[in-house]
C-alpha positions as MATLAB code, in Angstrom:
seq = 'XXXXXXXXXXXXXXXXXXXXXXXXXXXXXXXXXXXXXXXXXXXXXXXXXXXXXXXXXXXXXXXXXXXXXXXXXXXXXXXXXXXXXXX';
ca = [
     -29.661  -14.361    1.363;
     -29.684  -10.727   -0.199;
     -30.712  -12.182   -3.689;
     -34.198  -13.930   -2.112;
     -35.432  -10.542   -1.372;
     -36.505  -12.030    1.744;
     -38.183   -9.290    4.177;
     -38.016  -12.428    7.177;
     -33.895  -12.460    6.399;
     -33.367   -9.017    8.117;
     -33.051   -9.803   11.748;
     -30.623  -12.641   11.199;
     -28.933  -10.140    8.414;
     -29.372   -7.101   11.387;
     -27.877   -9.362   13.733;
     -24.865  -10.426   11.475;
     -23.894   -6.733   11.433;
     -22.242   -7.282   14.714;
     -20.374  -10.458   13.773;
     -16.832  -10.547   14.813;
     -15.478  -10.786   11.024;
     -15.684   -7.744    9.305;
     -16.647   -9.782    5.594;
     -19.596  -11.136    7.141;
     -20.415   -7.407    8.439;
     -20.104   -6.574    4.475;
     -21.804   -8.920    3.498;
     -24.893   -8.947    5.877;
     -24.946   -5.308    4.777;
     -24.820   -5.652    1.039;
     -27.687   -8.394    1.539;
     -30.059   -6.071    3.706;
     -29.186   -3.099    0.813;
     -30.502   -6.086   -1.256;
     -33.781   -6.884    0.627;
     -34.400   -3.080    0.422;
     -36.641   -3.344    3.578;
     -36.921   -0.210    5.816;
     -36.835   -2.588    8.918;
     -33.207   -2.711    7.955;
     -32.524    1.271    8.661;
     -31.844    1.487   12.461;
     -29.268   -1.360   11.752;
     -27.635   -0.604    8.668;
     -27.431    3.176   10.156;
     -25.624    1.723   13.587;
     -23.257    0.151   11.079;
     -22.376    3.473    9.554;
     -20.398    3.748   13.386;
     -18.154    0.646   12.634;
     -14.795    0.298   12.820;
     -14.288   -1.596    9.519;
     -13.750    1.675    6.668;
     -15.495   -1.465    3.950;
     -18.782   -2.011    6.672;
     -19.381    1.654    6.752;
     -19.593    1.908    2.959;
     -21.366   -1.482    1.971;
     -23.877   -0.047    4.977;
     -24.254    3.513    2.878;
     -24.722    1.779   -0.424;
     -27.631   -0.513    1.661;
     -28.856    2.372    3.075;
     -29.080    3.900   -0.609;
     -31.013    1.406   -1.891;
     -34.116    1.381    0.707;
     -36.222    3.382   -0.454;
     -37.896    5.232    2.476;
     -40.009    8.432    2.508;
     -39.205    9.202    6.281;
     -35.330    9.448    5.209;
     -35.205   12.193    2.551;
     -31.803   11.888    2.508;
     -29.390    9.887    0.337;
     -25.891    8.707    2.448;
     -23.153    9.698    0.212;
     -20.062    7.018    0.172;
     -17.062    8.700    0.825;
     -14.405    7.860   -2.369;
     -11.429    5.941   -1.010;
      -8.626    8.053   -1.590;
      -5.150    8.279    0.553;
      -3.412   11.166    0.292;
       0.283   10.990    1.164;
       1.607   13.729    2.929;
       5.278   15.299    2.180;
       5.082   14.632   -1.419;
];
């Protein structure tokens, strides 16, 4: 859906934020960073909440790609690194 560019995909998209399966979380967030529509904000910045570590980044990099003048402020995606303690 993302790759239409489709402003009338973001509720369904919005609403697949809260699917059960955290890959169709992802991926209803990559595809709303793809739309680029600000009517995707309040969603994609509830999603920065979820439990899934991979929805709270593919939200931040959709969130980074709306461009939005009331925002002002890029969401910066937090590297993936594990540090092993006692080593």
């Amino acid at each position: 859906m993302g790759q239409v560019e489709d402003a009338d995909a973001v509720d369904p998209l919005a609403g697949a934020l809260k699917d059960r399966e955290p890959d169709v979380r992802v991926a209803a967030a990559w595809a709303l960073g793809q739309i680029e529509s600000s009517r995707a904000l309040e969603p994609l910045k509830a999603a920065l909440q979820d439990e899934s570590r991979d929805v709270q980044d593919a939200a931040r990099w959709a969130l980074n790609q709306i461009d939005d003048e009331d925002r002002n402020v890029r969401v910066r995606v937090r590297p993936r690194v594990r540090v092993k303690k006692g080593i």
